[in-house]
KOLLOVO-206072 format. One record per atom (N, C-alpha, C): x, z negated, y negated; residue in three letters. Coordinates in steps of 0.1 Angstrom, whole numbers, plus 5000, padded with zeros to 4 digits. Atoms other than C-alpha are relative to their C-alpha. Layout:
XZYALA ...
END
This chain:
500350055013UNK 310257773983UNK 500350104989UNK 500249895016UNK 309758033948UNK 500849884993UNK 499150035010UNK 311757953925UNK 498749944984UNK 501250055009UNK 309357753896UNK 499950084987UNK 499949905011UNK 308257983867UNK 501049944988UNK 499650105015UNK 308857663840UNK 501450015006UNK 498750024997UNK 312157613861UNK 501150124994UNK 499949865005UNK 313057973852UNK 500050024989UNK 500349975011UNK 311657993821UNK 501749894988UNK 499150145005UNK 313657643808UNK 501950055003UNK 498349944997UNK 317457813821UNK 500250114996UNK 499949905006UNK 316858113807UNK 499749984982UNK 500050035022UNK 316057973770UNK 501249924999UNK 498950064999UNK 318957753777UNK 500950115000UNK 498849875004UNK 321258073778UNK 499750084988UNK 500149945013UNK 319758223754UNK 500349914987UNK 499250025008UNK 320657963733UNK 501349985002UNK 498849954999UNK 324057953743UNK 500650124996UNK 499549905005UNK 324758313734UNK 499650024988UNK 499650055016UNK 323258273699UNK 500949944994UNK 498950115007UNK 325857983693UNK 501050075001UNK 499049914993UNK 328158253710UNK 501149905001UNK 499450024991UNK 329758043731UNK 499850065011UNK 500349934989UNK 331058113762UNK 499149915010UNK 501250014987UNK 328358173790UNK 500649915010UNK 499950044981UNK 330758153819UNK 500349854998UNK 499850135004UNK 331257793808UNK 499049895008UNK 501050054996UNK 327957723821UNK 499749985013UNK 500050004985UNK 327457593858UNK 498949935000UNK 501150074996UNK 324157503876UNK 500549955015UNK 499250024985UNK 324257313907UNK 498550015010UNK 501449984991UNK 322157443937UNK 499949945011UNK 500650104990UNK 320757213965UNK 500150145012UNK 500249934986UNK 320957404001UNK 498949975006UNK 500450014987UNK 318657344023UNK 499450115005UNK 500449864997UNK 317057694029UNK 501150134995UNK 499049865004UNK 319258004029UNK 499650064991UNK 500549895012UNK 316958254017UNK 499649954986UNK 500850015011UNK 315358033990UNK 501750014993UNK 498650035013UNK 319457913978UNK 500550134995UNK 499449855004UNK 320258293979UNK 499450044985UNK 500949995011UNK 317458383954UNK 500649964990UNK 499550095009UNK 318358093933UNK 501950004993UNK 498849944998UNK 322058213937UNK 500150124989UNK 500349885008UNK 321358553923UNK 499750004990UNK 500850035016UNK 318958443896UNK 501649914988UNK 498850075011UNK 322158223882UNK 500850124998UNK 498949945005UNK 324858513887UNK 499150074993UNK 500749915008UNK 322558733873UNK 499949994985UNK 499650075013UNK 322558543839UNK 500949954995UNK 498650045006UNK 325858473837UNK 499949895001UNK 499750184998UNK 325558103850UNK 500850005016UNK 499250004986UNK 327957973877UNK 499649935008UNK 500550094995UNK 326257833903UNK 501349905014UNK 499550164988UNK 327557493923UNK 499250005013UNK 501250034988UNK 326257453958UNK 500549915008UNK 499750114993UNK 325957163976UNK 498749995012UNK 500650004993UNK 324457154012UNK 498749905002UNK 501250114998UNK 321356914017UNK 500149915013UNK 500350114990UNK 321456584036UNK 498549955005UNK 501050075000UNK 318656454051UNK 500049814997UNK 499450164998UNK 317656064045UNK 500249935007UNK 499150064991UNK 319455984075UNK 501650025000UNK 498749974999UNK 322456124063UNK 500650135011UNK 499749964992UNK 322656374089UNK 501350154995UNK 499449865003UNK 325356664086UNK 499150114995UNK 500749895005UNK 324456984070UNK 500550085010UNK 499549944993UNK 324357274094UNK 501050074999UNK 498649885007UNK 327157534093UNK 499150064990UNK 500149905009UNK 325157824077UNK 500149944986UNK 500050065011UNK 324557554047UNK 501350034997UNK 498450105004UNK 328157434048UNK 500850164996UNK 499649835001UNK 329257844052UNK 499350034984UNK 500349945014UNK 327057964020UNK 500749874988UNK 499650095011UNK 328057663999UNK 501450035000UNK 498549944998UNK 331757794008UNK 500450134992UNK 500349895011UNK 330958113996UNK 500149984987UNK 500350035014UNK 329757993964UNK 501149944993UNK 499450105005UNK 331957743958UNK 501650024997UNK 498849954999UNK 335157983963UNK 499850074993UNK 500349895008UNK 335358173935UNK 500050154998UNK 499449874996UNK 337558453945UNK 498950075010UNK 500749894990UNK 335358513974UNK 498550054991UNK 501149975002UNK 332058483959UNK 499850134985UNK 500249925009UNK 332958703932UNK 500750125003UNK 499049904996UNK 334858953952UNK 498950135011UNK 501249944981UNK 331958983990UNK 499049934991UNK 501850044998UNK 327958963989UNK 500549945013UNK 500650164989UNK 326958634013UNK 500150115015UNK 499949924984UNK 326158904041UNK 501350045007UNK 498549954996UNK 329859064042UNK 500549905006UNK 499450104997UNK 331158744043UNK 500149935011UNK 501150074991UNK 328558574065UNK 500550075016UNK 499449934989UNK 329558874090UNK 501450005005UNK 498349984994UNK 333258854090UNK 499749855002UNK 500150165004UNK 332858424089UNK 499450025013UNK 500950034987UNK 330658504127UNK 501250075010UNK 498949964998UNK 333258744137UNK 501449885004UNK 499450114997UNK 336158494131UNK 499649895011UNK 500850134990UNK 333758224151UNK 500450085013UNK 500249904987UNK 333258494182UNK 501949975000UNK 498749994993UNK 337258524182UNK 500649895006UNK 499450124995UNK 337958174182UNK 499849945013UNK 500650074989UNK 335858114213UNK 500550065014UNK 499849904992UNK 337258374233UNK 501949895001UNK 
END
């Protein structure tokens, strides 16, 4: 799923007024829905990229079913500040498969 132009358009005039009022940016947090990696990544970037903090929360289906790891893993990422402002999702993602591989052994 693309990211919506109006969706886009609408959070980016929303910061922009924020920094006319000059308040603080980092103040600002979106919250992003999981259910696709690559689309939440996107969606991920487009926030840090503008100085918004994004929230992630994995996606249920309406059975309630668990969210897979990778979800439950990137929403971890995000959601940890230190890390997510420290590793890119891949670094992470690879040491976070790593750890797994050790544990099974």
């Amino acid at each position: 799923m693309e990211i919506e132009h109006g969706v886009v358009s609408d959070l980016w005039r929303a910061v922009l007024i924020l920094v006319e009022r000059d308040e603080l940016i980092m103040k600002a947090t979106e919250y992003v829905l999981v259910e696709g990696i690559q689309d939440a990544l996107k969606r991920i970037k487009f926030l840090k990229g503008i100085a918004v903090d994004p929230f992630a929360q994995a996606y249920r289906d309406s059975d309630n079913n668990e969210p897979v790891y990778e979800q439950e893993k990137l929403c971890r990422w995000v959601n940890h500040k230190a890390i997510f402002k420290s590793v890119n999702y891949f670094d992470y993602a690879r040491q976070d498969a790593e750890l797994q591989a050790d544990n099974c052994i």
